[in-house]
C-alpha positions as a Markdown table, in Angstrom:
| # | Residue | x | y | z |
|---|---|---|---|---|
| 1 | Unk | -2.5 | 12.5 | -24.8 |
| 2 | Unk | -1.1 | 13.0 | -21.4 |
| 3 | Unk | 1.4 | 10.9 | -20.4 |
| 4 | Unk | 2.2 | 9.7 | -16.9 |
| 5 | Unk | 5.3 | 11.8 | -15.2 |
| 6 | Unk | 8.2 | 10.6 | -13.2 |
| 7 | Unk | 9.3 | 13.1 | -10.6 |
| 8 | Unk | 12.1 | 13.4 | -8.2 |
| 9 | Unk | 10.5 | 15.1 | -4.5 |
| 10 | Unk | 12.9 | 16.3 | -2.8 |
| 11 | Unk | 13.2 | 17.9 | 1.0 |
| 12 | Unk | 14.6 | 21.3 | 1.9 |
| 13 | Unk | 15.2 | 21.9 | 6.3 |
| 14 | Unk | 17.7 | 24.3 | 7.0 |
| 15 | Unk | 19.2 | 24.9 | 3.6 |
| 16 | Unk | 20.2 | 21.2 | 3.3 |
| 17 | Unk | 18.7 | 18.4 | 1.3 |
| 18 | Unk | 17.1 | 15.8 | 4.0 |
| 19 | Unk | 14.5 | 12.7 | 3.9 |
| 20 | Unk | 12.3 | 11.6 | 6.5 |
| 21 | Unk | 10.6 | 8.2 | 7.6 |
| 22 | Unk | 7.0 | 8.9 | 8.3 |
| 23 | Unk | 7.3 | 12.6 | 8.4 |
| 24 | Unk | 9.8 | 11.8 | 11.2 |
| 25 | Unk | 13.8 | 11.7 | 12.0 |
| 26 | Unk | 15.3 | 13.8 | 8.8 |
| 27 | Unk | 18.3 | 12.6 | 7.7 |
| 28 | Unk | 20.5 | 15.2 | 6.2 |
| 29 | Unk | 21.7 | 14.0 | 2.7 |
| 30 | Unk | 23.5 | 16.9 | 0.7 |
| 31 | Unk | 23.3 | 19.5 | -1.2 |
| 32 | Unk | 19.8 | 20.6 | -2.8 |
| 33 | Unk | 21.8 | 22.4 | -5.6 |
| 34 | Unk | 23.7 | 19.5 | -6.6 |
| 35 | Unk | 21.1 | 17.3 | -6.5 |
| 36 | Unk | 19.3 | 19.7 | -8.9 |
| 37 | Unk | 22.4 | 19.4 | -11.3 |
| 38 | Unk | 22.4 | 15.5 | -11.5 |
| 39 | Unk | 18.8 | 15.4 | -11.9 |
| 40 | Unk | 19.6 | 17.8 | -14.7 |
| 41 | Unk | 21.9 | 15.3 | -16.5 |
| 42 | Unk | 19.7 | 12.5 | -16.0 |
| 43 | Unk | 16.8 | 14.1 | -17.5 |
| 44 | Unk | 14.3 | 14.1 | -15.3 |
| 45 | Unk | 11.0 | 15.0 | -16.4 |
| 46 | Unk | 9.9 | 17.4 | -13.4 |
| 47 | Unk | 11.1 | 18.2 | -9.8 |
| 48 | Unk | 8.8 | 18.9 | -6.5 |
| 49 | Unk | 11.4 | 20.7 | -3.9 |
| 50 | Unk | 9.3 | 21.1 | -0.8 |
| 51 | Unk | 10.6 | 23.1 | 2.6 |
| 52 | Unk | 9.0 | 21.0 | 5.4 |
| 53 | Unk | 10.2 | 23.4 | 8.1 |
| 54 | Unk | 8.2 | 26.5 | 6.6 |
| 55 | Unk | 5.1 | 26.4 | 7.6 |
| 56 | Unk | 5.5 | 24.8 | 11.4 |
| 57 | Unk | 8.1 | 27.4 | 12.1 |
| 58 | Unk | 5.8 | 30.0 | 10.7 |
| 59 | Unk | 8.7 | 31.1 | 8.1 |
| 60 | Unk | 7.9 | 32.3 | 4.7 |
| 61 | Unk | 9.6 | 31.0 | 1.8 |
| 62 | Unk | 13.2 | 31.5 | 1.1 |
| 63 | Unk | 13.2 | 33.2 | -1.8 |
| 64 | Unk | 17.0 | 33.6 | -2.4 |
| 65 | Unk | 16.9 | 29.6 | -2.4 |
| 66 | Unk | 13.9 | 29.3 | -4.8 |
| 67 | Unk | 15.9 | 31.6 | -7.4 |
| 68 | Unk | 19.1 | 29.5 | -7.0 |
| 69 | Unk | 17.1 | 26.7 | -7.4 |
| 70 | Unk | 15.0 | 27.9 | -10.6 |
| 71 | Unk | 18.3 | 29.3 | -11.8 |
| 72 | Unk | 19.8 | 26.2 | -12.0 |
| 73 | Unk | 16.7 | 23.6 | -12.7 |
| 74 | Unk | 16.3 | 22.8 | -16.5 |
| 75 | Unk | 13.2 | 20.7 | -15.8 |
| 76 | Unk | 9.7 | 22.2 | -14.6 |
| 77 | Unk | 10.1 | 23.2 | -11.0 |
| 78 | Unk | 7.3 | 22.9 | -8.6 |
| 79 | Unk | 7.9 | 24.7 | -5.0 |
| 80 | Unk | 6.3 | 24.5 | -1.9 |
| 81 | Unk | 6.5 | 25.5 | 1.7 |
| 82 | Unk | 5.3 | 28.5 | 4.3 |
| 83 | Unk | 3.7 | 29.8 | 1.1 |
| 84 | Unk | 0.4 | 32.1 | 2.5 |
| 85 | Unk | 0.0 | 34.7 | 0.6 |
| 86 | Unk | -1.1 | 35.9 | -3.1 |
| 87 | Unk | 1.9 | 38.1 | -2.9 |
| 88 | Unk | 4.3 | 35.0 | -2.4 |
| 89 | Unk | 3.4 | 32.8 | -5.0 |
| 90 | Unk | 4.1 | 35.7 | -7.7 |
| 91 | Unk | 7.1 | 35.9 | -6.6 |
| 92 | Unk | 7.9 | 32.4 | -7.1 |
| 93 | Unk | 6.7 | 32.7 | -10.7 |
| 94 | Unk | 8.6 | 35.5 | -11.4 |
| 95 | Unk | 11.9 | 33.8 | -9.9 |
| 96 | Unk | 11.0 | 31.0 | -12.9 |
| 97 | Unk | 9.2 | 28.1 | -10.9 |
| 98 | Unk | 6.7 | 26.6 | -12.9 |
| 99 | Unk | 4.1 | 25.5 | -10.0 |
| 100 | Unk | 3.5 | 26.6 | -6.6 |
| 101 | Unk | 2.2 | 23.7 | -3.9 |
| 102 | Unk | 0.0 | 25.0 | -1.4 |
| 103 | Unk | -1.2 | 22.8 | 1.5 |
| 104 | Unk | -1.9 | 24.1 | 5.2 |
| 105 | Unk | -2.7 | 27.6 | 4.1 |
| 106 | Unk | -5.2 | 26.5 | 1.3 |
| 107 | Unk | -6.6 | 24.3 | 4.1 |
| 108 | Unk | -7.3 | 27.0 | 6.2 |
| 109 | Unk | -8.5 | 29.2 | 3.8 |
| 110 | Unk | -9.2 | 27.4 | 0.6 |
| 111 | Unk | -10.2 | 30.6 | -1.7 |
| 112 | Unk | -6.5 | 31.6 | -1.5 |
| 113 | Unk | -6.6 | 28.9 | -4.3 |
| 114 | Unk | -8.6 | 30.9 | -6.3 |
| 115 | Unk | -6.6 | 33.7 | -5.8 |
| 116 | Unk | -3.7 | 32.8 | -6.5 |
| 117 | Unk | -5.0 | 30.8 | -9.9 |
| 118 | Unk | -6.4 | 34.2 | -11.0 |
| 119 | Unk | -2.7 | 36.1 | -10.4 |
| 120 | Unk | -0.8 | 33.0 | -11.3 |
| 121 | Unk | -3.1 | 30.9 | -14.0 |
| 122 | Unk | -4.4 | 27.6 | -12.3 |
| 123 | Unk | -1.7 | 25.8 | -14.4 |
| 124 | Unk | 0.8 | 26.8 | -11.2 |
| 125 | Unk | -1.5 | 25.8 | -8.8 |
| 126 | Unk | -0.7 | 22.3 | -7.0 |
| 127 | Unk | -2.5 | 21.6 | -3.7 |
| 128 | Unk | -0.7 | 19.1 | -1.6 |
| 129 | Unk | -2.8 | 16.7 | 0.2 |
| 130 | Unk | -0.7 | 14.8 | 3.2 |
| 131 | Unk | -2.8 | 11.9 | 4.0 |
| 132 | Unk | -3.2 | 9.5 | 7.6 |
| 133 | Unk | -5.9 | 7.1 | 7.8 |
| 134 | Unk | -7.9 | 7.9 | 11.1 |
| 135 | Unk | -7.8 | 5.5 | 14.0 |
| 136 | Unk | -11.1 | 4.6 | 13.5 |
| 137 | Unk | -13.3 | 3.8 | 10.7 |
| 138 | Unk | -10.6 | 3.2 | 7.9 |
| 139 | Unk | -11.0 | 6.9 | 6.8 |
| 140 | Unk | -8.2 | 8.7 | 5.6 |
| 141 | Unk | -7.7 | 12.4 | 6.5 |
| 142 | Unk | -5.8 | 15.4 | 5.5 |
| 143 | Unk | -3.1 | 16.7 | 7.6 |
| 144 | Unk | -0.9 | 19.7 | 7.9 |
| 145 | Unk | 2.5 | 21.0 | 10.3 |
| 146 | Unk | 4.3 | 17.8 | 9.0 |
| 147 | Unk | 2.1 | 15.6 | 9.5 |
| 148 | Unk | 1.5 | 16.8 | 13.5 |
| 149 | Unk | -2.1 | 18.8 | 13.5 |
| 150 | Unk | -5.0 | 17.0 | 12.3 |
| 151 | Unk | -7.3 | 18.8 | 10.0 |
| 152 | Unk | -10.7 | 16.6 | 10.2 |
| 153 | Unk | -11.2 | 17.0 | 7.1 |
| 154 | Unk | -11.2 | 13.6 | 4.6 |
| 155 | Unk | -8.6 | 13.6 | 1.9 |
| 156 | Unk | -11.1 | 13.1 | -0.6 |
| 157 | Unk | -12.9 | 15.9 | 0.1 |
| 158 | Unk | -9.8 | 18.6 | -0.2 |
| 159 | Unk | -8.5 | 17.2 | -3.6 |
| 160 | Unk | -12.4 | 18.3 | -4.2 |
| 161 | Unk | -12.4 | 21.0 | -2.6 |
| 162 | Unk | -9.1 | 21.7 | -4.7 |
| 163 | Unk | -10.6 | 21.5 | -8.0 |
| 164 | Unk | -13.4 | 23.2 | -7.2 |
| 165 | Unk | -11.5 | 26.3 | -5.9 |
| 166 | Unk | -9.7 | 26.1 | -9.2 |
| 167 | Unk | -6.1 | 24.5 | -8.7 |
| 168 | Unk | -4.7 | 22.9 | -11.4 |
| 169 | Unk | -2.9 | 19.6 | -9.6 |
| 170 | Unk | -3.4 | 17.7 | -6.8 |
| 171 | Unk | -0.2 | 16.0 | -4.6 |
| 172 | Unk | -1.2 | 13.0 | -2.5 |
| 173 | Unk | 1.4 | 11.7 | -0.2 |
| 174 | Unk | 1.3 | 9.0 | 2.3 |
| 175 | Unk | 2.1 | 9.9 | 5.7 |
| 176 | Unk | 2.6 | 5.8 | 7.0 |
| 177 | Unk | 4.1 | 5.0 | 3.4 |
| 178 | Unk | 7.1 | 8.0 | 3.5 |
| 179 | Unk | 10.1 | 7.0 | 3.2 |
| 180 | Unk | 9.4 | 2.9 | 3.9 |
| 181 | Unk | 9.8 | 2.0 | 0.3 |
| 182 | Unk | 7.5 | -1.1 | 0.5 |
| 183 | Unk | 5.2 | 0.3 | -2.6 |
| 184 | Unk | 2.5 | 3.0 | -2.9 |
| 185 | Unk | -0.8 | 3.5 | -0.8 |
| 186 | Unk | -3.1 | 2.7 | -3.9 |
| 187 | Unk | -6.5 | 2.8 | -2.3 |
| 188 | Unk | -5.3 | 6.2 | -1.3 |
| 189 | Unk | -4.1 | 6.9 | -5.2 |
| 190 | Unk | -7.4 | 5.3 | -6.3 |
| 191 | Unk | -9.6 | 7.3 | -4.0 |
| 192 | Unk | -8.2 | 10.6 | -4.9 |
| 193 | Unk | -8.2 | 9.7 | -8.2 |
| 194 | Unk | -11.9 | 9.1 | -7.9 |
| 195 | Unk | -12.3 | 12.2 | -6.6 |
| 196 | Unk | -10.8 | 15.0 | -9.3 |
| 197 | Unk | -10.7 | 15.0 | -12.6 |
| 198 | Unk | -7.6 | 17.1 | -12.2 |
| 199 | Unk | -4.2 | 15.5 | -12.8 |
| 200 | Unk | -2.8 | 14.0 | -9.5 |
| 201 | Unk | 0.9 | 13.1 | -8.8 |
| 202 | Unk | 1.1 | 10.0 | -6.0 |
| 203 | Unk | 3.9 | 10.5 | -3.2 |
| 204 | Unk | 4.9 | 8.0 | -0.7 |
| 205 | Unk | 6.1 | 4.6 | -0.5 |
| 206 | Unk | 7.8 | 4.3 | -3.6 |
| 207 | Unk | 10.5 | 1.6 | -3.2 |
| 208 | Unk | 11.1 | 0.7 | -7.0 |
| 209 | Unk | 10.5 | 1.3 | -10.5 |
| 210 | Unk | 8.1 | -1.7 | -10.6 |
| 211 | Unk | 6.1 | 0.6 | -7.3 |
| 212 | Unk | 5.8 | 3.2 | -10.0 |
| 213 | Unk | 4.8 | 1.1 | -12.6 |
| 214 | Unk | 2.0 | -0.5 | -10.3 |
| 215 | Unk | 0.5 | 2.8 | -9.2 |
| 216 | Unk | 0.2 | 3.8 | -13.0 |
| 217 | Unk | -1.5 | 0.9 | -14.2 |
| 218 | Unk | -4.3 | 0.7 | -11.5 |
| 219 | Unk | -4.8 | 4.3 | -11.4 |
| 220 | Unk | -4.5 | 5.5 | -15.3 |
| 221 | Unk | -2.9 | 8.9 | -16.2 |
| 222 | Unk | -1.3 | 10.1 | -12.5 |
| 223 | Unk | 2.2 | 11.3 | -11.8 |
| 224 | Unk | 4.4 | 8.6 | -9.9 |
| 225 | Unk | 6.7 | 10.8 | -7.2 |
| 226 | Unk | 9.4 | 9.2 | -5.0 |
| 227 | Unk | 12.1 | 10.7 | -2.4 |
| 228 | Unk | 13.7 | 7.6 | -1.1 |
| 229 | Unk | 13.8 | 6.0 | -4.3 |
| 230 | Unk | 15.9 | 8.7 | -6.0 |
| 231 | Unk | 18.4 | 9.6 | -3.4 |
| 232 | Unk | 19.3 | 6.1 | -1.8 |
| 233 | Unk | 20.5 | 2.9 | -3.4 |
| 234 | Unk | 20.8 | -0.8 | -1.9 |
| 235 | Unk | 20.2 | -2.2 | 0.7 |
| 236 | Unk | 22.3 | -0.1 | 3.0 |
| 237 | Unk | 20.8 | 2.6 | 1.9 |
| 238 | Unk | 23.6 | 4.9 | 0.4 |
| 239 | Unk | 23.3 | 8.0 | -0.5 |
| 240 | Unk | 23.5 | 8.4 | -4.5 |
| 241 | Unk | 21.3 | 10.5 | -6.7 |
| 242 | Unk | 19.5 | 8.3 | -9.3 |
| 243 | Unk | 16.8 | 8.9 | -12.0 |
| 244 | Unk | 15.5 | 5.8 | -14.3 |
| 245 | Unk | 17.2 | 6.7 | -18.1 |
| 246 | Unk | 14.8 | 7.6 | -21.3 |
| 247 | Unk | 14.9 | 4.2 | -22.0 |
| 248 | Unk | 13.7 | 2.8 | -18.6 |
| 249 | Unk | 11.3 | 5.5 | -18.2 |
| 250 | Unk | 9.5 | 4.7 | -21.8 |
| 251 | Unk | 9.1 | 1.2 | -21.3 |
| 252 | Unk | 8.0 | 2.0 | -17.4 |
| 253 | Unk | 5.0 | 3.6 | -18.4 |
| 254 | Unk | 4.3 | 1.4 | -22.0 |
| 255 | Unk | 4.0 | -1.3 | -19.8 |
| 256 | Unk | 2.4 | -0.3 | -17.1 |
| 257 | Unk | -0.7 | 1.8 | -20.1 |
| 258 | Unk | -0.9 | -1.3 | -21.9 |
| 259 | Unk | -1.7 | -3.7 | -18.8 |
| 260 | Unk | -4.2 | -0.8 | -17.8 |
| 261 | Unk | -6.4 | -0.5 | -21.2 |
């Protein structure tokens, strides 16, 4: 039986490790490579590195960071960012990522999904759905550029479209909930759930274990991502690299199965 996942996200802009509010204001934080190394240690059971400059600068992916990164990762690495091309994502592979997260590209032109499945194996296919709720009639759309072009198209309907194309994940994150660590969007989480049979990973909002725990056990079997959570502690907001231990992480997700069955 699959069991829910508890994964570090983690953004890339110039080379340095940031995280944003909202999409908004990155704050530079350190070094992506040494945060890769204490996540390491602690154990961590996957790791979503994402290069949130990529695509709105129309820059493809930096490759000689991807293999440093996979170099030194001893966890399953998913990448994404300015990745458009068949081509790309093989090479990602090959520099020993795990999974490759598509988003405005896939968007545009979602049979590069199937495409890329067929090089790659839909396994290492992730399709990253950044979610905003429209002004008007509580719907919630998809969104690309960092959350700055609106697609049109409803977030339900791309984690469909997803599947259907033949990825092998869906990504939901929270536009309003990034970085605000006051707990999940789980209407969003249940939605998308409702819409895939595929496994999902939620994103956005996460502000404690208990958050994580709480998105599990009202949504079943998803993935429980953070950025916040992981690289800031207290109230002040200090930078320090965290990850709950084995021990925290087992009875996280007991608890949160058993109040769900």
């Amino acid at each position: 039986m699959l069991r829910p996942r508890i994964t570090p996200c983690l953004l890339i802009q110039n080379g340095g490790l940031v995280k944003t509010v909202q999409f908004r204001s990155p704050k530079y934080i350190g070094d992506p490579i040494n945060a890769v190394k204490i996540f390491n240690e602690k154990e961590s059971d996957e790791l979503i590195v994402l290069d949130i400059d990529a695509t709105t600068l129309n820059r493809p992916p930096d490759m000689t960071l991807i293999a440093r990164l996979a170099m030194e990762c001893r966890m399953p690495l998913c990448y994404g960012g300015g990745v458009k091309t068949v081509e790309q994502a093989r090479t990602i592979i090959a520099l020993g990522v795990e999974k490759v997260a598509l988003s405005s590209a896939v968007l545009e032109s979602p049979d590069l999904i199937t495409s890329i499945a067929r090089e790659v194996g839909s396994q290492s296919v992730v399709v990253v759905v950044d979610a905003k709720p429209a002004r008007t009639g509580g719907l919630v759309e998809a969104w690309t550029h960092n959350g700055t072009r609106r697609t049109g198209r409803l977030a339900i309907d791309v984690a469909r479209d997803a599947e259907s194309y033949g990825a092998g994940e869906v990504v939901v994150n929270s536009i309003e909930r990034d970085g605000m660590m006051k707990g999940y969007d789980i209407q969003l989480a249940k939605d998308i759930r409702s819409a895939t049979t595929l496994p999902i990973t939620v994103l956005g909002g996460a502000g404690s274990l208990a958050d994580m725990t709480s998105v599990i056990r009202r949504c079943g079997i998803v993935g429980a991502a953070a950025g916040s959570l992981f690289v800031f502690k207290g109230p002040l907001k200090a930078v320090l690299i965290n990850y709950p231990s084995r021990a925290q992480k087992d009875e996280l997700i007991d608890h949160a199965l058993a109040k769900s069955a």
